[in-house]
C-alpha positions in Angstrom: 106.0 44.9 132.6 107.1 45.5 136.0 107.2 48.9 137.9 110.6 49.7 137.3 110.5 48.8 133.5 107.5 51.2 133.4 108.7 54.1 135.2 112.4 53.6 132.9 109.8 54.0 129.5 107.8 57.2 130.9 111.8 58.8 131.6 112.8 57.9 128.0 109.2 59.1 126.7 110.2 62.4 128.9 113.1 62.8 127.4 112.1 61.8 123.8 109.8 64.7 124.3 112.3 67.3 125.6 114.6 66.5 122.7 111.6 67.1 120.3 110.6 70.3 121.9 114.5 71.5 121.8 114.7 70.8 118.2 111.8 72.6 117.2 112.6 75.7 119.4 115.9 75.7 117.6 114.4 75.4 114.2 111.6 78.1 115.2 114.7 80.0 116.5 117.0 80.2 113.5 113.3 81.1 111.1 112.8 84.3 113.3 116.7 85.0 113.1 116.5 84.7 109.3 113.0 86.8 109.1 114.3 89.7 111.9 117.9 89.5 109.9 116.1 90.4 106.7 114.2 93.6 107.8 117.5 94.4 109.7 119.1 94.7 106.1 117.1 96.5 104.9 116.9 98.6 107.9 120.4 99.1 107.5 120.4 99.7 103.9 117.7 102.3 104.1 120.3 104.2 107.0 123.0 103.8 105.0 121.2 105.6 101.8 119.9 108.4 103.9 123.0 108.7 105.5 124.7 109.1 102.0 122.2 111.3 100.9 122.7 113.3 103.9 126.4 113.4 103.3 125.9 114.6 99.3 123.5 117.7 100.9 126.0 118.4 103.3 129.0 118.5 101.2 126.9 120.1 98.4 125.7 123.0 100.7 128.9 123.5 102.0 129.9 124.8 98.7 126.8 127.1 98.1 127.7 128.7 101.2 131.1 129.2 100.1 130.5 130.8 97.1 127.3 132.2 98.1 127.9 133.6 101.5 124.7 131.9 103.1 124.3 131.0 106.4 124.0 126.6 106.9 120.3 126.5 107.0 119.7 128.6 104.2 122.8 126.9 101.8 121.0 123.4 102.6 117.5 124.4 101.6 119.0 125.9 98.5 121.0 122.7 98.3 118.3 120.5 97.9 116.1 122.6 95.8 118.5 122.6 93.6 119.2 119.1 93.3 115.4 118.2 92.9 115.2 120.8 90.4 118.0 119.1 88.9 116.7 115.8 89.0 113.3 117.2 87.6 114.8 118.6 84.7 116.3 115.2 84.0 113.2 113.2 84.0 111.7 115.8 82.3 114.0 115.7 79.0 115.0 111.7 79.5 111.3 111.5 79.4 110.3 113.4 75.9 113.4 111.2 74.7 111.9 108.0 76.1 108.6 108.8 75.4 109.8 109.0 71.2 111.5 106.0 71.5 108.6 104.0 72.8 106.2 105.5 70.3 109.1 104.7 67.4 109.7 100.9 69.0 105.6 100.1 69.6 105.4 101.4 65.2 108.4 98.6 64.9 107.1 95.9 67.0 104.6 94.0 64.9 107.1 94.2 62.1 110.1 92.7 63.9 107.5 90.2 65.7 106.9 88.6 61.4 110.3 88.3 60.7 111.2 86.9 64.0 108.4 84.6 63.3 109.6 84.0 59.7 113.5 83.6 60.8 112.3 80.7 63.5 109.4 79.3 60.7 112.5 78.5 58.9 114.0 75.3 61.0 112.1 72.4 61.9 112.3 72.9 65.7 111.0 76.3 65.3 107.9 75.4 63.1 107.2 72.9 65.7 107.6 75.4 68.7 105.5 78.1 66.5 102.7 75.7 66.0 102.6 74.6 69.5 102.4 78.3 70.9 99.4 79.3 67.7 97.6 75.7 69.5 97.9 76.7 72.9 96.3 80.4 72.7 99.7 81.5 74.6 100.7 83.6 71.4 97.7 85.9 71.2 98.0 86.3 75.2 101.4 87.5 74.9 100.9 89.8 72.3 98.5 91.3 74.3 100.4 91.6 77.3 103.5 92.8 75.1 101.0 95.5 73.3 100.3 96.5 76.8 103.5 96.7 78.8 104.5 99.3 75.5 101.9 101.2 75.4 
């Protein structure tokens, strides 16, 4: 190869190694844009629900101090305390409720678990499927893991 020849492969070597560079910086680029525009949403989602919420305590202590004749400050404390007293009190009887019906579903369960068992035991693909998951150990896992996640 003669010295021009040479000197003509290193600039095309350069180059081939700019053009590499450039791409990856793009690519690196456009990962950190989708990584920094995902904890920007929720950034902005978090502002936005404290700004709502901020809005609903406003709005709501405006009217305690219209009926109640408090001054801002005070209407906004009672504002809130009322509203998590509110939502308290909401958990509290949602909770007895739920709490029967989980009792009432996890007494149910293992019955509706047999005649599921019997309904699919009654079709060829569903013998097959049954057998498979009493060979595999899977059904006593997932009975487990359903026993669990009810109780």
């Amino acid at each position: 190869m003669n010295p021009q020849e040479e000197s003509k492969a290193t600039i095309n070597w350069a180059a081939y190694q700019k053009k590499i560079w450039i791409k990856w910086s793009i690519l690196a680029f456009i990962v950190i844009f989708i990584l920094l525009f995902k904890a920007i949403v929720n950034i902005f989602l978090l502002l936005l629900v404290s700004a709502l919420l901020a809005i609903y305590f406003y709005g709501f202590a405006g009217l305690v101090q219209r009926y109640l004749r408090l001054s801002a400050t005070g209407s906004l404390i009672v504002s809130v305390i009322f509203n998590l007293m509110l939502l308290a009190g909401f958990f509290w009887f949602a909770g007895t409720r739920l709490e029967s019906q989980i009792a009432q579903l996890s007494y149910t369960l293992p019955s509706t678990i047999e005649k599921a068992k019997a309904q699919i035991n009654q079709s060829t693909t569903g013998r097959k499927a049954l057998d498979y998951l009493n060979s595999s150990g899977s059904a006593e896992k997932s009975s487990v893991l359903i026993k669990r996640f009810f109780s």
